[in-house]
Phi, psi and omega in degrees: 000132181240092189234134176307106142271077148219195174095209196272110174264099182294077195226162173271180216235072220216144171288342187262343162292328195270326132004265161349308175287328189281346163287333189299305166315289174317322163288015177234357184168145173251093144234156178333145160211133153296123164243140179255106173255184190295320219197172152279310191291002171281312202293292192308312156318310176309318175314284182321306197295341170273342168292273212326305156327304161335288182243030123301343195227012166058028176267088180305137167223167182226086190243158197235012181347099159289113163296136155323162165286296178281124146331186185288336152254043129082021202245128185303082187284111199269326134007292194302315199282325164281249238310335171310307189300297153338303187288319156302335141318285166317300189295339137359283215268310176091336184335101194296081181248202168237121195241116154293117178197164174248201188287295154014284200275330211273357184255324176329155217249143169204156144336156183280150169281003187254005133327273184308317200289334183296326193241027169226154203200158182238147173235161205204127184271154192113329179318121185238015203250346187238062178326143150355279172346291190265345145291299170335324185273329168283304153294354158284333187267343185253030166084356156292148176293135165260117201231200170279298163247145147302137167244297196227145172321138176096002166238170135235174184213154187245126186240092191063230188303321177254137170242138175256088185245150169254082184289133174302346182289326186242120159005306195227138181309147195233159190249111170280148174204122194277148174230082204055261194257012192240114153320115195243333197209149166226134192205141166270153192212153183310156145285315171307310174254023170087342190259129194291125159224013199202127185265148163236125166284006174229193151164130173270173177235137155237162134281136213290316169196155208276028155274001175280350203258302171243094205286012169214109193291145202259331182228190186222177181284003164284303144355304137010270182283141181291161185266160202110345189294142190268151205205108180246107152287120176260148199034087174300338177247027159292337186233021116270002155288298203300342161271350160266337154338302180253034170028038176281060192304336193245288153358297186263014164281307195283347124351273183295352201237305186315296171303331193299279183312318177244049173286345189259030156262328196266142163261068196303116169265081174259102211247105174242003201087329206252356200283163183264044159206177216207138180204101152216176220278156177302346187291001169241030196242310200215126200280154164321137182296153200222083210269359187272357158313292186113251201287325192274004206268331189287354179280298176325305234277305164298343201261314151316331209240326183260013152274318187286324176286358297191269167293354153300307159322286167327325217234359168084011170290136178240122220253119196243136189254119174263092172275028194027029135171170208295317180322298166306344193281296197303332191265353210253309143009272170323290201274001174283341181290328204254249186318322183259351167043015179244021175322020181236358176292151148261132144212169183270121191244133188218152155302350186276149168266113132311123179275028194182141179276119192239157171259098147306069200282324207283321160271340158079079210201119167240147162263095210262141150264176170285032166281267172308320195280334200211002179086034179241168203245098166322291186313337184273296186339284190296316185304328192276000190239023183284000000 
């Protein structure tokens, strides 16, 4: 199944609608997708609230918070900058992750990318091409802190034979240890206690930002993501209020030059009533399970669920069954034959899990979850086994 979701969504802007959306996606490709919010603490918030979902309803996400660089007074955050840097990597990489960033960040100034790529490199043990020396002198020019310990991405330390770097790219810090000019062991270690738990047969390098590279930037983190990346803004005109708010005159050219270049990508969540495509959730479509019925509430329950497939048919909907796992795809099979008696209906019965059944109308596209397919409340059920 392949269906286009871009222009304007009348949809509310809640993690479990943007959830809802980004599964939709994802079961049609694995590549980046952007969301663009108003500000940082909407992206951060927005994060938290799709981590909690995600996995309360067992729905793997691979999410990202891009930070500003700069602070609340605009002050150069070295933290903000390997993680920036980590994210350019990745989109690099092509790496199908969800990048949370606001306008700020997505315009922020960076190196050309065949540049950083040009200044990231892998060491390998056995490697005689990079001495202690002359590596060290290579992470002061790509902008790592030479420090006592390694803590946080972007720094190292040199003790004799061993070096100790924290490449933004990875979780944890890795320990080199020389044999004269040869790389002899590479082992990732706690930054707290200091102590190595993991051998590696590798380690890339980036550079931690791009003032090292340049004293003028050639690009911008938008440059970045490839084209084609589906790019969901929530509320566009949240964020353009916030940038006339701040009188950000540039900002909001590149804004416009940006929806421009990639309209047949971009996803507006704008929720007025008024969009030109429509998005809502099934519970108004289809009543709800009545578990005070008793015996008779899953035959209702069914009997609501094959009108509604029903009048989709008719009307040229085309109905994709999300049952949350291959077992449930087979038996929800069975009950289109059986209990539900339209086995002449098509539908695409799939295994993903959703936390809600939604209406496209306008592309004419319904998504049953295992709500509508079978009365079950997902959402308590994984919160209760958290």
């Amino acid at each position: 199944m392949h269906v286009e979701i871009v222009g304007a969504l009348d949809v509310p802007d809640t993690p479990a609608t943007i959830l809802n959306l980004l599964a939709i996606i994802q079961k049609q490709e694995a590549a980046p997708l952007a969301i663009l919010c108003s500000d940082e603490h909407r992206a951060e918030d927005l994060e938290t609230g799709l981590r909690e979902w995600s996995e309360a309803l067992n729905i793997p996400q691979r999410l990202r918070h891009v930070p500003y660089v700069g602070g609340p007074r605009r002050e150069w955050i070295p933290e903000n900058e390997a993680a920036r840097s980590a994210t350019l990597a990745e989109l690099l990489a092509k790496t199908p992750k969800t990048y949370l960033l606001c306008p700020n960040t997505l315009f922020s100034q960076a190196p050309a990318p065949e540049r950083f790529q040009k200044h990231s490199f892998t060491l390998n043990i056995g490697d005689d091409s990079w001495p202690p020396e002359t590596l060290a002198a290579k992470l002061v020019e790509l902008d790592y802190d030479d420090e006592l310990e390694v803590r946080v991405p972007g720094e190292f330390s040199r003790r004799g034979g061993i070096l100790d770097v924290f490449s933004p790219v990875y979780p944890d810090p890795c320990r080199i240890e020389f044999f004269g000019d040869t790389i002899e062991t590479l082992r990732f270690f706690d930054a707290e206690s200091q102590r190595s738990f993991d051998k590696a047969e590798s380690l890339h390098v980036i550079p931690r930002g791009q003032i090292a590279l340049d004293s003028d930037a050639e690009a911008t983190v938008a440059d970045y993501f490839p084209v084609g990346t589906r790019v969901v803004i929530v509320q566009p005109e949240a964020v353009l209020e916030h940038l006339e708010r701040f009188d950000e005159a540039e900002l909001i050219t590149n804004l416009h030059d940006f929806r421009t270049e990639r309209a047949n990508h971009i996803i507006a969540l704008q929720q007025t009533g008024e969009g030109r495509s429509t998005c809502i959730g099934l519970e108004e479509s289809i009543l709800p399970f009545q578990p005070e019925l008793g015996a008779e509430a899953l035959t209702l329950h069914y009997q609501n669920l094959r009108n509604g497939m029903r009048r989709w048919q008719q009307t040229g909907v085309e109905i994709v069954a999300c049952c949350g796992s291959n077992g449930e795809a087979e038996r929800f099979e069975q009950v289109l034959a059986t209990e539900l008696r339209c086995p002449e209906i098509p539908v695409i019965i799939t295994p993903d899990r959703i936390p809600g059944g939604v209406l496209f109308s306008d592309i004419e596209l319904a998504v049953l979850s295992e709500t509508e397919l079978f009365g079950k409340n997902p959402t308590a059920r994984h919160r209760r086994s958290l």
